[in-house]
C-alpha positions, 0 to 999 in steps of 0.5 A: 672814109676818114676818122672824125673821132666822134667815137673816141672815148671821153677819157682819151683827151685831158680837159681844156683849162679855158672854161671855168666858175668861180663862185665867191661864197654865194656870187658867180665871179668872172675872172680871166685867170686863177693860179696857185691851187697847190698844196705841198706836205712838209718834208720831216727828217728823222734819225733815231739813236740806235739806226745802222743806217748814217742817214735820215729817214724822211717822213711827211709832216704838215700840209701848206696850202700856197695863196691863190690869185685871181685876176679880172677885168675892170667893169664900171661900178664893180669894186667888189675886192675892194669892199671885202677888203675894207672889212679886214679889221684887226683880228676880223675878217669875212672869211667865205667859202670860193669854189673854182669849177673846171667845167666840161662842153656841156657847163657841167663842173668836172673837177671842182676845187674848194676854199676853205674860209678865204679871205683876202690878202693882197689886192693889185690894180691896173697899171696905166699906160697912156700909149697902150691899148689893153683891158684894164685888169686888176688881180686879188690875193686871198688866203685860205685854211685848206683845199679839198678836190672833188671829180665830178 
């Protein structure tokens, strides 16, 4: 008889990247697609005077967080982007907390990523084709100040 796999472990396969929530400070959000969840520490090069080594040694510095895109349909009625957007005043913004979920067969987050006082930078509407026969997709830019990941 042949292996249908259903006693392999769950740790043998990686998770698919199709299924996942966004939560937008207390909203649910759908989106089509989120990129840029990167974190980076600077690279800091140091020589002292007395080293016998002719080289630098190199030590890790601050970390940088990259920007983190999102992209969704356009619904009828939902400028939701555009309203967060209007509220960027000088020196004033809502800043709110954006969980993305990687979520399992069961709707149970696996590995969920947090935003720390996000906020939006950049907003890209739809381009317009009157030969084309594509869904209508907007995309947003936001800023945040820190990215923790938690398994769950």
């Amino acid at each position: 008889m042949a292996d249908d796999g259903s006693a392999q472990s769950t740790t043998v396969w990686p998770l698919p990247k199709f299924y996942f929530e966004v939560k937008w400070d207390t909203n649910v959000m759908l989106f089509q697609e989120v990129s840029g969840l990167d974190v980076q520490s600077e690279e800091i090069k140091y020589r002292h005077g007395d080293s016998k080594n002719f080289s630098a040694i190199k030590m890790p510095g601050l970390k940088k967080v990259g920007n983190v895109t999102m992209k969704k349909g356009i619904f009828k009625a939902d400028n939701k982007f555009w309203l967060w957007f209007n509220e960027i005043k000088m020196n004033t913004i809502k800043r709110v907390p954006v969980t993305i979920s990687l979520l399992d067969e069961a709707g149970a987050p696996t590995m969920v990523w947090t935003l720390a006082n996000a906020w939006p930078t950049k907003i890209t509407g739809t381009d317009l084709k009157a030969v084309g026969n594509e869904v209508a997709v907007e995309s947003i830019e936001i800023v945040h100040e820190g990215l923790t990941i938690a398994n769950g």
